[in-house]
C-alpha positions in Angstrom: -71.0 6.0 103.0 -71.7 2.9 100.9 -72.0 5.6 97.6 -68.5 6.3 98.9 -67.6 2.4 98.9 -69.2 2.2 95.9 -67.0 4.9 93.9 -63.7 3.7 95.3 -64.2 -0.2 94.0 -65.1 1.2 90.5 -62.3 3.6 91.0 -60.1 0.4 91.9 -61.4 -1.7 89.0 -60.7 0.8 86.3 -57.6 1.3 87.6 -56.8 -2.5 87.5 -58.5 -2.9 84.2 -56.0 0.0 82.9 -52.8 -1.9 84.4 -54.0 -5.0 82.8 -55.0 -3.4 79.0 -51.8 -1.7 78.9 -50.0 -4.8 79.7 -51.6 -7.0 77.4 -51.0 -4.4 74.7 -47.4 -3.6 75.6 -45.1 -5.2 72.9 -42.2 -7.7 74.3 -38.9 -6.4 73.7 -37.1 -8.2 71.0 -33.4 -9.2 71.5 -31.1 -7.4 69.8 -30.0 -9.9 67.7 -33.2 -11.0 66.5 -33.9 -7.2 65.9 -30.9 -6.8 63.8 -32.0 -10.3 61.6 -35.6 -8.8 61.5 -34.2 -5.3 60.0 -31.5 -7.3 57.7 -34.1 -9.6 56.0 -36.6 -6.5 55.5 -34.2 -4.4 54.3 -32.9 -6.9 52.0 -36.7 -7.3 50.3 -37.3 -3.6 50.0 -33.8 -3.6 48.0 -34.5 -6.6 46.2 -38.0 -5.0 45.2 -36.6 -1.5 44.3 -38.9 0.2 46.6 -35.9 3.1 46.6 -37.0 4.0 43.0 -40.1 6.5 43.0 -40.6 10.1 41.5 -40.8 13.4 43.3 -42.6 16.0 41.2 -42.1 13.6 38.1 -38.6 13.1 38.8 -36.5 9.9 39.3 -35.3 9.8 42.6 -33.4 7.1 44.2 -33.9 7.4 47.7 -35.2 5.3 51.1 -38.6 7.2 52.3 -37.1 7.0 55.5 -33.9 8.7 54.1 -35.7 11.4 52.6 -37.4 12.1 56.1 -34.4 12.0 57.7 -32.3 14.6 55.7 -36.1 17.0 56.1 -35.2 16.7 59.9 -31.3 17.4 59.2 -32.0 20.5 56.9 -34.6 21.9 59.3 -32.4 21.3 62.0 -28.8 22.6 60.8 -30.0 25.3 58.3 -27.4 24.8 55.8 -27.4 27.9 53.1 -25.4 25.2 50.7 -25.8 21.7 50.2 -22.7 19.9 48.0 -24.0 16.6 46.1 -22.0 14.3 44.5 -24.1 12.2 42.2 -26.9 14.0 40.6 -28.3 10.7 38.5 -31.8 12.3 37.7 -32.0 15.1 39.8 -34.8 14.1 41.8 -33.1 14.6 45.1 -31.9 17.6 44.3 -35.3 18.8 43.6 -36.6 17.8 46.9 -33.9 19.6 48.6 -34.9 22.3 46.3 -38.1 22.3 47.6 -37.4 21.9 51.2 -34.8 25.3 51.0 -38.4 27.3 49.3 -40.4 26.4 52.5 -37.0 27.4 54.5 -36.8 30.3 52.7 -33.0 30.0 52.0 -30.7 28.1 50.5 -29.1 26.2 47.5 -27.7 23.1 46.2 -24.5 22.4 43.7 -25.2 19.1 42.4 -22.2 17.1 40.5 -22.4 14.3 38.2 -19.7 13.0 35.4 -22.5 12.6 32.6 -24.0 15.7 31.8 -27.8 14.9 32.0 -31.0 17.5 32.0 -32.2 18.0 35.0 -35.1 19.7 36.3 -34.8 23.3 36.3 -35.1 25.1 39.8 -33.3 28.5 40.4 -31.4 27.2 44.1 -30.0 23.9 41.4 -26.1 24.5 40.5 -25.4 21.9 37.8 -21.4 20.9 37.7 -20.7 18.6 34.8 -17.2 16.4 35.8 -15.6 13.9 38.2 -16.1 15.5 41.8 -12.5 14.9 42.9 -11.1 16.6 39.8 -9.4 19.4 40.5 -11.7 21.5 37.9 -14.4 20.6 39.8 -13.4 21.1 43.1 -12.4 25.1 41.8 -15.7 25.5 40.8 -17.4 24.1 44.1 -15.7 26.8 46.1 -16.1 29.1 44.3 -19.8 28.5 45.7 -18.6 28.7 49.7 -19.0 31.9 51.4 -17.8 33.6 54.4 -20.6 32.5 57.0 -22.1 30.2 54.9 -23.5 26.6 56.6 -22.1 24.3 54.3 -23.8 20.1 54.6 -22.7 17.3 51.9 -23.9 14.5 50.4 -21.7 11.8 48.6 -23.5 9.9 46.1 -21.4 9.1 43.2 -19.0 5.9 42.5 -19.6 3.6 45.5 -16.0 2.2 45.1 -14.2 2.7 48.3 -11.2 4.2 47.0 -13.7 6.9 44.9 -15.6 7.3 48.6 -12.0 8.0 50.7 -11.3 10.3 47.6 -14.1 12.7 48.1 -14.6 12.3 52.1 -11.1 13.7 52.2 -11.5 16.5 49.4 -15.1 17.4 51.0 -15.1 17.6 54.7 -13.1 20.1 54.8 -16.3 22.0 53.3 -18.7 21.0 56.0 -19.9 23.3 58.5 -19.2 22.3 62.6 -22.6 21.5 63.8 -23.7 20.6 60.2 -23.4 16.5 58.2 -21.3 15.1 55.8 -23.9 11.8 54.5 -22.1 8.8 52.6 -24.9 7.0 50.8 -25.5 3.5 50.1 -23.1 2.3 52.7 -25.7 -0.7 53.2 -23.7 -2.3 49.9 -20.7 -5.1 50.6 -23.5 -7.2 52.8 -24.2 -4.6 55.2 -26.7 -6.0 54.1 -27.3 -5.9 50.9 -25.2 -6.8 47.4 -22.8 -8.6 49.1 -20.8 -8.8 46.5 -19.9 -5.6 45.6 -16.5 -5.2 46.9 -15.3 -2.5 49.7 -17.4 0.4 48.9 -18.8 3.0 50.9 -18.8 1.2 54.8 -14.9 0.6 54.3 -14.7 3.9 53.5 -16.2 5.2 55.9 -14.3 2.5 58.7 -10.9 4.2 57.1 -11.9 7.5 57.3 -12.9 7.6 60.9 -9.6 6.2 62.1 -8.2 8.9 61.4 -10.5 12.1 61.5 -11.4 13.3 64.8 -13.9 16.2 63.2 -16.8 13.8 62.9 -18.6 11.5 65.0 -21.0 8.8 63.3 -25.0 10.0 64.6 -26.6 6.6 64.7 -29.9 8.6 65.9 -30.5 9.6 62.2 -30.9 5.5 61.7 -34.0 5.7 64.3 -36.1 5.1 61.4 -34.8 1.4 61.4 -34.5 1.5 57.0 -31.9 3.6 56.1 -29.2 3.0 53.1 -26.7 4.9 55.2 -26.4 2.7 58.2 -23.1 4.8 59.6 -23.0 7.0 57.0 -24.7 10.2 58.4 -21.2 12.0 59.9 -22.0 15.0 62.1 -18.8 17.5 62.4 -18.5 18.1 65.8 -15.6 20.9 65.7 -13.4 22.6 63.1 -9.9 22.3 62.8 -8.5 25.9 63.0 
């Protein structure tokens, strides 16, 4: 009987001492205001310090970490068979997509810039050489969609807003339902950073959702807290017929 005792007040006490270690270690809940301050102010020093510019493979790429983990989930997730990018710069993110379609085992990308730069060589990179609303250009991109194929794109040329509305409304049309449409660098204008800038890619975005019911805005690609696409990853939800 008293072993019995015994076993149920050190039973009782490690129970207690549990309750009390996981509330000591449990973190307060911040306000959401404060949060928001806390994200502003950190994602205003990682900007300030270029911590976007690093290489992949040897390449320049201009890209949030937390971005690049993100769109892994997104291509896992979706399976696009053709990913559209306006704005090649280096090339680096198109040779991380590159990479990511060769452990998928499908898949490639048509990357577009106006300067006509060398990029890395990879047999899934399409280089187009010209502005990616021009009408030439636009021929040539689909000329790259298929019947069946799961189409995703990126927009990541001129931040101006009125360059912005120009491709959202010349490339969603090309996305696949189910699949994302990503506006980059919609953090510029103060939200938060270069605050100067002018409307750019957020006020793009604003006008474009007013009147496009095909996409909704998937704030839980932002879980990552850093992201330089705060609304700016646009899932389509249906097709128009």
């Amino acid at each position: 009987m008293d072993e019995i005792i015994r076993r149920l007040r050190r039973f009782s006490f490690e129970k207690l001492f549990r309750v009390v270690r996981t509330t000591l270690n449990k973190e307060k809940n911040i306000p959401g205001r404060e949060r928001q301050e806390t994200i502003d102010n950190f994602h205003k020093l990682f900007f300030q310090d270029r911590c976007d510019r690093f290489k992949w493979f040897g390449v320049d790429i201009i890209k949030y970490p937390t971005d690049l983990i993100t769109y892994q989930e997104i291509i896992y997730e979706t399976k696009p068979d053709l990913i559209i990018e306006c704005g090649t710069n280096q090339g680096g993110s198109a040779l991380f997509f590159a990479h990511l379609f060769d452990l998928i085992g499908r898949g490639e990308i048509v990357t577009i810039d106006i300067y006509n730069k060398n990029g890395p060589k990879h047999n899934r990179i399409n280089y187009l050489n010209g502005k990616s609303t021009s009408r030439e250009i636009l021929e040539q991109v689909k000329s790259f969609l298929g019947k069946g194929k799961r189409v995703m794109v990126i927009l990541d040329s001129d931040h101006d807003k009125n360059n912005v509305l120009k491709e959202l409304k010349a490339y969603n049309k090309m996305v696949s339902e189910g699949c994302y449409l990503i506006v980059e660098d919609s953090n510029m204008n103060g939200h938060p950073v270069h605050k100067n800038f002018g409307a750019g890619p957020m006020e793009a975005i604003e006008e474009f959702m007013e009147n496009n019911n095909d996409f909704e805005v998937d704030k839980t690609r932002e879980k990552f807290l850093l992201t330089a696409n705060p609304r700016g990853f646009l899932k389509k939800i249906k097709s128009k017929n």
